[in-house]
C-alpha positions in Angstrom: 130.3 192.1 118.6 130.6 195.5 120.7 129.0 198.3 117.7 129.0 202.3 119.2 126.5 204.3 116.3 126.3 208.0 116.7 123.8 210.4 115.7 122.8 213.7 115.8 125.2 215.7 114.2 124.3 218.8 111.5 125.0 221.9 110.7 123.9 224.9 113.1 124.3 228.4 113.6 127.2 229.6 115.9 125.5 229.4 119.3 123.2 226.5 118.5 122.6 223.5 120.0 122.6 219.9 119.2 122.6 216.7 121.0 124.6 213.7 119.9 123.8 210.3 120.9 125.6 207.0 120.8 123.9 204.0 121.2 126.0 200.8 122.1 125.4 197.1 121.7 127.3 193.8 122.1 127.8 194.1 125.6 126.6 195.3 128.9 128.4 198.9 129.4 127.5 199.7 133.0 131.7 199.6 134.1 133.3 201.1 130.5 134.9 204.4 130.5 132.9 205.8 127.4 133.9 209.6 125.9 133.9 211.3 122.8 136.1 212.8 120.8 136.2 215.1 118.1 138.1 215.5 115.0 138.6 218.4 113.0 140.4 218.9 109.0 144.2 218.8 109.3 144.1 218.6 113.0 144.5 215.6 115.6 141.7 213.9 117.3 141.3 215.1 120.6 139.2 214.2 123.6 136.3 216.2 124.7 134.6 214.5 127.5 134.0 211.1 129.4 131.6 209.4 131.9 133.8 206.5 134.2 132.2 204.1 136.1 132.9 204.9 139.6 131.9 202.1 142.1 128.2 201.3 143.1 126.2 204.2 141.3 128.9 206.8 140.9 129.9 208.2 137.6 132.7 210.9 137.2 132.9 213.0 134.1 135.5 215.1 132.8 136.1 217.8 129.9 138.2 219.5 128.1 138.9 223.4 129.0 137.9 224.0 125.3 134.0 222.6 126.0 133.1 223.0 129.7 130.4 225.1 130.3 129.3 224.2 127.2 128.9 220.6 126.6 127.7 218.0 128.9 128.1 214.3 128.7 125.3 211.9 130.1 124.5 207.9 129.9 121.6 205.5 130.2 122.7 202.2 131.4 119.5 200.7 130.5 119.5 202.5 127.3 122.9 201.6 126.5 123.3 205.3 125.4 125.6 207.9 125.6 124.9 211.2 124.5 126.7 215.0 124.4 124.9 218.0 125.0 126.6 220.7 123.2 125.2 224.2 123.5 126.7 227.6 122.2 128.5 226.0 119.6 130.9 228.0 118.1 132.8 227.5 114.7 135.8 225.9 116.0 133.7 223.1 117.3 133.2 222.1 113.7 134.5 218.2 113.6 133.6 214.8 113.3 132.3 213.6 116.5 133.6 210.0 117.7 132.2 207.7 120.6 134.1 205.7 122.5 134.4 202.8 125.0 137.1 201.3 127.0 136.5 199.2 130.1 139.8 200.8 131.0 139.4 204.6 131.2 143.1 205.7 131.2 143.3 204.1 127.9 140.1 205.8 126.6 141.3 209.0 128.2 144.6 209.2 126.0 142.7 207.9 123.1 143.4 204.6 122.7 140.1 202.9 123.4 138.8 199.5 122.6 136.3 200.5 120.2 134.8 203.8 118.1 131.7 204.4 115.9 132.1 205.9 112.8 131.7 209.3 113.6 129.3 211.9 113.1 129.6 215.2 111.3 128.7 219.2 113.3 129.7 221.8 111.4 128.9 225.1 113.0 128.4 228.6 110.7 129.9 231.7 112.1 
């Protein structure tokens, strides 16, 4: 049984930092798509940023406009891990933070993946 179980989430300061982690179990992840995505009240879910197995030992990652520069996405294969690097928060980054894995990435991308974790909480003071 594939479980994703995030962490790391809090409340900062705008233009703090926090690292958000996602370990994954029930499977070997090494070819998944895996991503987050955020959700914040009243609005949709949207994407923020993905890793995508590549062939051999490439990796591509993508972002949204709203977080590059800022955030940065990284994995452990051996770890099983995923984590988010978000730096200079600002207020509007204040959302429940979902991981996510797909073995196909153009369904993770539009937000349809396989599986999620239960999401965890940043809210970031102005």
């Amino acid at each position: 049984q594939v479980q994703l179980v995030e962490s790391g989430g809090g409340l900062v300061q705008a233009g703090g930092s926090l690292r958000l982690s996602c370990a994954a179990s029930g499977r070997t992840f090494t070819n998944y798509a895996m991503g987050w995505f955020r959700q914040a009240p009243g609005k949709e879910r949207e994407f923020v940023a993905s890793t995508r197995w590549g062939g051999g030992s490439i990796y591509y990652v993508e972002y949204a406009d709203s977080v590059k520069g800022r955030f940065t996405i990284s994995r452990d294969n051996v770890k099983n891990t995923v984590d988010l690097q978000v730096n200079s928060l600002k207020p509007e980054d204040t959302a429940v933070y979902y991981c996510t894995a797909d073995p196909d990435f153009s369904r993770l991308r539009v937000g349809i993946p396989d599986y999620w974790g239960q999401g965890t909480q940043v809210t970031v003071s102005s």
